[in-house]
C-alpha positions in Angstrom: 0.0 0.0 0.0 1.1 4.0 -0.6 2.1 5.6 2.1 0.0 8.8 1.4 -3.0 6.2 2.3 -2.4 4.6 4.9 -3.4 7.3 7.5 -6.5 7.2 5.4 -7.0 3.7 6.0 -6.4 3.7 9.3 -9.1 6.5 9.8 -11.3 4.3 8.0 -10.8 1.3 10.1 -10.8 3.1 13.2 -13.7 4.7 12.9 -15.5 1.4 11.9 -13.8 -0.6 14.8 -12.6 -3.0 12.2 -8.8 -3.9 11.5 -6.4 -2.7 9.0 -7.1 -5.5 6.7 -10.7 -5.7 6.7 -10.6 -1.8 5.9 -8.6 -2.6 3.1 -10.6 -5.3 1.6 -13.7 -3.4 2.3 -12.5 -0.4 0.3 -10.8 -2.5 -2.5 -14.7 -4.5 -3.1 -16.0 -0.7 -3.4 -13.6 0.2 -5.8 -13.7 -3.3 -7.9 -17.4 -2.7 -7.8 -18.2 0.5 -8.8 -19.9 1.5 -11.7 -18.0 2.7 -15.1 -18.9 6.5 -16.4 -19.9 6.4 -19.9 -21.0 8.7 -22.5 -22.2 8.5 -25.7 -20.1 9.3 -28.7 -21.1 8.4 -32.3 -23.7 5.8 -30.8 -21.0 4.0 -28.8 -20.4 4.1 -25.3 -17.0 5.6 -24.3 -15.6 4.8 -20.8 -14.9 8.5 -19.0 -11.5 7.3 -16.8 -10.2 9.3 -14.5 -7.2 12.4 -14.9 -4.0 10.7 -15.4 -5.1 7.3 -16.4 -2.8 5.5 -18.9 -3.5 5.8 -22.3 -4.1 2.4 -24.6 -2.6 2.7 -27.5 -3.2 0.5 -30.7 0.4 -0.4 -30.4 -1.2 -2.3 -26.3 -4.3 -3.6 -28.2 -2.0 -5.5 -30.7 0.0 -6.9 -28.0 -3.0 -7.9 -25.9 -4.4 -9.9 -29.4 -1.3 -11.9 -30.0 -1.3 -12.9 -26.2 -4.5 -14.6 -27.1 -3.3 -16.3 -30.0 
């Protein structure tokens, strides 16, 4: 884990009375299960991600095809 969350997490736990480690998993399951922003664009639906998210390049979606060959 970061270090710029774990006071974060601790706050989290601590004010659940839970451990460390429960805090985590609960706030990893929130973050696995939370919904995907999309827009419309052309009639598709286009994923909104957040600032500073990698980019995919055609160059990654080649690779990724041939690793399923």
């Amino acid at each position: 884990m970061d270090d710029d969350l774990v006071p974060q997490v601790k706050r989290y736990a601590e004010s659940r009375d839970i451990t460390l480690g429960k805090a985590v998993s609960e706030l990893a399951r929130r973050g696995l299960h939370a919904p995907l922003r999309t827009r419309m664009v052309n009639g598709f639906h286009v994923v909104e991600l957040p600032t500073g998210s990698p980019v995919v390049t055609s160059e990654h979606i080649e690779k990724l095809e041939e690793e399923l060959d």
